[in-house]
C-alpha positions in Angstrom: 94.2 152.3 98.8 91.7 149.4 99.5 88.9 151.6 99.6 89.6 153.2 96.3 89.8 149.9 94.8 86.8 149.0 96.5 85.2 152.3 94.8 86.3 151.7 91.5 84.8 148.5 91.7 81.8 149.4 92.3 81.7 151.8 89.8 82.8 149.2 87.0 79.7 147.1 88.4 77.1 150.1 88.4 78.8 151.4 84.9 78.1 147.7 83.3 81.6 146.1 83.2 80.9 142.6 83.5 82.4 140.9 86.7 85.5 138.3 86.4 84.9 134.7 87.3 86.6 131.9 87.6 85.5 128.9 85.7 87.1 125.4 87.1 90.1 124.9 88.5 92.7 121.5 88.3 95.4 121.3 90.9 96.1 117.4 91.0 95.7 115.9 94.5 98.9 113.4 93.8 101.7 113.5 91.4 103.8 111.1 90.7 107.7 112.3 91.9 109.7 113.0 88.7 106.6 113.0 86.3 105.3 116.6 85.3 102.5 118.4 86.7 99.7 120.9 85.0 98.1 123.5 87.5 95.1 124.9 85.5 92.5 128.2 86.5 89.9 128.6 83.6 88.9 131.5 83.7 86.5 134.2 82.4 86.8 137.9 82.0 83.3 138.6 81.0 84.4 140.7 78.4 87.2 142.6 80.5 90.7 142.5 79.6 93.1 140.5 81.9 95.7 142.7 83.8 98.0 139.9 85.0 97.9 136.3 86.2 100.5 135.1 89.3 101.0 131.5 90.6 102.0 131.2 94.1 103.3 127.8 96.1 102.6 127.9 100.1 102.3 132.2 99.9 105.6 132.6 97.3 105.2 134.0 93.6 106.9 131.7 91.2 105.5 132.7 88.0 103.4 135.8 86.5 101.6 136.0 83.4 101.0 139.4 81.4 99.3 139.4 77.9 101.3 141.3 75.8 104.6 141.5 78.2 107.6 138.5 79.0 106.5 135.9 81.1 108.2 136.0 84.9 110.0 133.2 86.8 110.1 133.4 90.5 112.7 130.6 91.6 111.7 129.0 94.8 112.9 125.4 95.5 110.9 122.5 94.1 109.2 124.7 91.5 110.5 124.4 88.1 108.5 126.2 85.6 108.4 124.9 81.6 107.4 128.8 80.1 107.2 126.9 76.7 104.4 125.0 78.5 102.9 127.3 80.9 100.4 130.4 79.9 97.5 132.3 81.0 95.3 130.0 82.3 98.0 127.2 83.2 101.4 126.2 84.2 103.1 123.4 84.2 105.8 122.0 86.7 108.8 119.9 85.5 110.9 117.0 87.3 108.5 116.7 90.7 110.3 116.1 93.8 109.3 116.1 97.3 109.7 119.8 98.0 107.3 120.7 94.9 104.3 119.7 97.7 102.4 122.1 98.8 99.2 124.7 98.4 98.9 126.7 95.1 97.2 129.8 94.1 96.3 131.5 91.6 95.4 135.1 91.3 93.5 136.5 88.4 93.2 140.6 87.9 91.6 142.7 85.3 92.0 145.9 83.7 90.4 149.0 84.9 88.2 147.4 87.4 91.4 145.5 89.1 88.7 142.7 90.2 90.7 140.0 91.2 89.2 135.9 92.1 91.8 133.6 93.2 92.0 129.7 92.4 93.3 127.5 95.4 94.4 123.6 95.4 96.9 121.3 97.6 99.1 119.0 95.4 100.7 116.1 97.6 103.8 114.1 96.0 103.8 110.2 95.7 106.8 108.3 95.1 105.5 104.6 94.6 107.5 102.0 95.7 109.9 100.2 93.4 109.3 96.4 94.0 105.9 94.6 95.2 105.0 93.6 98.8 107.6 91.0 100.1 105.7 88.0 101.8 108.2 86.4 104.8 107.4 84.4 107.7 106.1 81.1 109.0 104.7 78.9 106.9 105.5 75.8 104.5 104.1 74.9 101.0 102.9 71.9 102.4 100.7 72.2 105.4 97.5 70.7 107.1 94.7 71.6 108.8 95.7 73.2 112.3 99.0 74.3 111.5 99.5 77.6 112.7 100.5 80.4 109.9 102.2 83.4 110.3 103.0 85.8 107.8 104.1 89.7 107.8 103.7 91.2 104.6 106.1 94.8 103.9 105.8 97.4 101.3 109.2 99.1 100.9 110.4 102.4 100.0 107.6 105.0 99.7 105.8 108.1 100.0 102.9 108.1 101.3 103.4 104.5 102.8 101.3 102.0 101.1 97.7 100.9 102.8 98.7 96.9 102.9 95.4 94.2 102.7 95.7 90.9 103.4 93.5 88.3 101.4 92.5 84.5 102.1 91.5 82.7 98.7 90.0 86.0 97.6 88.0 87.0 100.3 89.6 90.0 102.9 90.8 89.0 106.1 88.9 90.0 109.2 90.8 92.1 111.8 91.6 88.7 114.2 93.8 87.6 111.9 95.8 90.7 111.6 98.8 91.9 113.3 99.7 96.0 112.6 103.3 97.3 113.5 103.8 101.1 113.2 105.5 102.7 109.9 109.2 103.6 109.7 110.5 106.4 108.3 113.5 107.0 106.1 115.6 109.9 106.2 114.6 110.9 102.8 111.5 111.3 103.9 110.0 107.3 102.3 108.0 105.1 104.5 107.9 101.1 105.1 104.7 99.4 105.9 104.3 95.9 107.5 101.0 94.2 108.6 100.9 90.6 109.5 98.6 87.6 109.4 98.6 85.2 112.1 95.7 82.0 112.2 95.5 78.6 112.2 94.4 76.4 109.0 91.2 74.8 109.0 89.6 72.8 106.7 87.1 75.4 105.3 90.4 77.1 104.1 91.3 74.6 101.3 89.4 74.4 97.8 88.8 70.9 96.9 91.8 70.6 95.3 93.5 70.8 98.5 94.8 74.4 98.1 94.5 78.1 99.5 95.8 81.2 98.2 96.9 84.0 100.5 97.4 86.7 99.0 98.8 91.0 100.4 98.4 93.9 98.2 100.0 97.4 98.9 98.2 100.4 97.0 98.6 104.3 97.3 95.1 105.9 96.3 94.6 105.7 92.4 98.3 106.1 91.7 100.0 102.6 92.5 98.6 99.0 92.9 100.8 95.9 93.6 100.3 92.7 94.9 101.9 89.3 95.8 100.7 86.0 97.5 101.7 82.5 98.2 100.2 79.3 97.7 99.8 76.2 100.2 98.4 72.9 99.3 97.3 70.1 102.0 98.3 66.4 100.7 96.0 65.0 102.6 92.9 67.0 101.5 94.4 66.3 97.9 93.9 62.4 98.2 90.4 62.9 99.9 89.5 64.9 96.4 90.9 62.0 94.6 89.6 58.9 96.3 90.8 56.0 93.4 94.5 58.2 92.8 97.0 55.6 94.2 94.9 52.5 94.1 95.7 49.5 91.6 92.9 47.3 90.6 93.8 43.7 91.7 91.2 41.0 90.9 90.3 38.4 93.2 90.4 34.2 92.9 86.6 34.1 92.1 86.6 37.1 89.3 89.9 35.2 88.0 87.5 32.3 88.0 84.5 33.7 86.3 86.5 35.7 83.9 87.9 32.0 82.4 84.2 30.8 82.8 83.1 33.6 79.9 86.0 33.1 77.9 85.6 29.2 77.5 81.9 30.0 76.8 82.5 32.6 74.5 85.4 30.2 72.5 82.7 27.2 72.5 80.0 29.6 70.9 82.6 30.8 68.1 83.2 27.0 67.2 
């Protein structure tokens, strides 16, 4: 059987048929879990007429495309096919979940010649988490220079778990600082990330207000981005920035003095 179809091949080549080829393909490297998802193979027959188009998640058929004939559904779990959606050159997948992950295919055959090119892609399922990073640990709102801070910062609840930075008045923290603890994972498959920061305060920390901002972020690739920080403020780096705040102006015996001088000179001259 495969070398007949290898034979008539050849023959459609040396007789002129023009060759199938496939075009682009779009198999999204991360979906969002409950969002739809379209798997696209654009194709070209060269002229040829296309025999039949089949979709296929980790080796099983869950869909098949004929021109002219019903569409077919394969139901395998985590693949839920829209037909009013999906055509020759796409499908789409409703209500992602976890088990819709995977390695697709698609396989593209003509008429006559039966020359078949196949489309391949991995789609990987993110669930972002529901809340920010939560920011816990030792520190106070007031603090000075050499007090020790330590901070963990934990991205809740999801799949993949989150890649967590930590941040000190903008600039990102150099490993020293930084304390890792190893991910836990959920039954349901969801991770939870923590990574601390542990370093003592020095002067170069504060602005010249007296303040510095630290501040974690948790993202997943391009699909989620959240952040959170707290604030700490020195008093005593506050009153250096204002060097008259707190001070009353209290004028000596002599200015007393000189200030009733001028005023019995300035009467005089007005009589």
């Amino acid at each position: 059987m495969k070398t007949l179809l290898v034979g008539l091949a050849l023959c459609s080549l040396i007789g002129g048929v023009p060759a199938l080829r496939m075009v682009k393909t779009h198999f999204p490297r991360n979906v969002i879990r409950g969002h739809p998802v379209n798997l696209t193979c654009d194709y070209d027959p060269e002229g040829g007429r296309i025999y039949q188009v089949k979709w296929y998640k980790d080796g099983q058929e869950f869909y098949s495309y004929a021109p002219g004939k019903t569409d077919r559904i394969f139901h395998i779990r985590g693949v839920h096919v829209n037909l009013e959606r999906s055509a020759g050159k796409s499908v789409q997948i409703e209500n992602v979940d976890l088990d819709t992950e995977g390695r697709y295919v698609c396989e593209v055959t003509v008429d006559e010649s039966f020359d078949t090119v196949l489309g391949t892609g991995d789609v990987r399922v993110v669930e972002p988490p529901l809340a920010g990073p939560v920011i816990a640990g030792e520190h106070r709102h007031t603090m000075e220079e050499g007090d020790h801070v330590r901070l963990n910062c934990t991205s809740f609840r999801s799949r993949p778990a989150a890649t967590l930075t930590w941040y000190i008045n903008g600039a990102r923290c150099d490993n020293v600082s930084l304390r890792s603890y190893p991910e836990t994972l959920a039954a349901d498959g969801l991770h939870t990330a923590t990574l601390g920061l542990d370093f003592r305060l020095r002067q170069a920390h504060f602005s010249l207000s007296g303040q510095v901002v630290l501040k974690c972020t948790a993202e997943i690739e391009s699909v989620s981005y959240q952040s959170e920080d707290v604030r700490i403020s020195s008093m005593t780096l506050a009153r250096r920035a204002q060097p008259n705040a707190g001070h009353r102006f209290v004028p000596t015996r002599s200015m007393a003095a000189l200030t009733g001088v001028l005023l019995v000179v300035r009467c005089a001259h007005a009589a």
